[in-house]
C-alpha positions as CSV (number, residue, x, y, z in Angstrom):
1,X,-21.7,-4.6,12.6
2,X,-18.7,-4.7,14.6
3,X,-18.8,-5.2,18.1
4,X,-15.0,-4.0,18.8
5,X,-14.7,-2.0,22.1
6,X,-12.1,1.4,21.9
7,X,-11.2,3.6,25.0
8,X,-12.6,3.4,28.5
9,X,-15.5,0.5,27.0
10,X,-12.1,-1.7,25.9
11,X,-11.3,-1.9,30.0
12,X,-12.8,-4.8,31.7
13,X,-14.9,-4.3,34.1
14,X,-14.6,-5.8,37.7
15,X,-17.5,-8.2,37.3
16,X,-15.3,-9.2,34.0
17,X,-12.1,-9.3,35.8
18,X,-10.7,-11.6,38.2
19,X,-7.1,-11.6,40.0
20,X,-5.2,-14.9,40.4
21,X,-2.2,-14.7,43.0
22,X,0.1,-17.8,43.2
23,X,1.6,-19.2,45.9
24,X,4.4,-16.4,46.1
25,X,7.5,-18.4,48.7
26,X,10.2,-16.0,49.1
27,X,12.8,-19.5,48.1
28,X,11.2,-18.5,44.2
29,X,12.9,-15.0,44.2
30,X,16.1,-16.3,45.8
31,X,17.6,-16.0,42.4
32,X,15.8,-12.6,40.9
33,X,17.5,-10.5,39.7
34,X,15.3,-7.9,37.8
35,X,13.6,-6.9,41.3
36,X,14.4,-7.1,45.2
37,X,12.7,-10.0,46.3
38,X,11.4,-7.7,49.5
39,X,9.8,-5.3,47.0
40,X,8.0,-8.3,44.5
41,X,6.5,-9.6,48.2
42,X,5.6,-6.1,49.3
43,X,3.8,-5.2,46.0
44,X,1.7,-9.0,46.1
45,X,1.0,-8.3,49.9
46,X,0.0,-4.6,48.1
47,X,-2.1,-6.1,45.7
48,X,-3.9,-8.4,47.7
49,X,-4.6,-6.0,50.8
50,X,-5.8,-3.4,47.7
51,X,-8.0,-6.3,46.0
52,X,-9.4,-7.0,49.4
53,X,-11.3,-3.9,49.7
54,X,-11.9,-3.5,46.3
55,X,-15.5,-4.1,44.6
56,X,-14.9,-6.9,42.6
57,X,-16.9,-10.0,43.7
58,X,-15.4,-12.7,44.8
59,X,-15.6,-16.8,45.1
């Protein structure tokens, strides 16, 4: 019997999930050049304030 998830059951769940942010300094994007170092800090500040309010437990 396989126990393979497809679709919406392949998505983790938030008690399955967990978000790790690293120390983001704005001296590790001085040299980015794929993204504006503003917008990668804007979109982790994002991310955080989003996970902050979310559902998912926390430690």
């Amino acid at each position: 019997m396989s126990t393979t998830k497809t679709g919406l059951d392949a998505l983790p769940t938030p008690q399955e999930s967990v978000l790790l942010l690293v120390d983001h300094q704005p001296f590790q994007f001085a040299n980015l050049n794929s993204h504006e170092p503003t917008l990668v800090v804007n979109n982790v500040a994002g991310l955080a304030k989003t996970a902050k309010r979310s559902t998912s437990p926390r430690s």
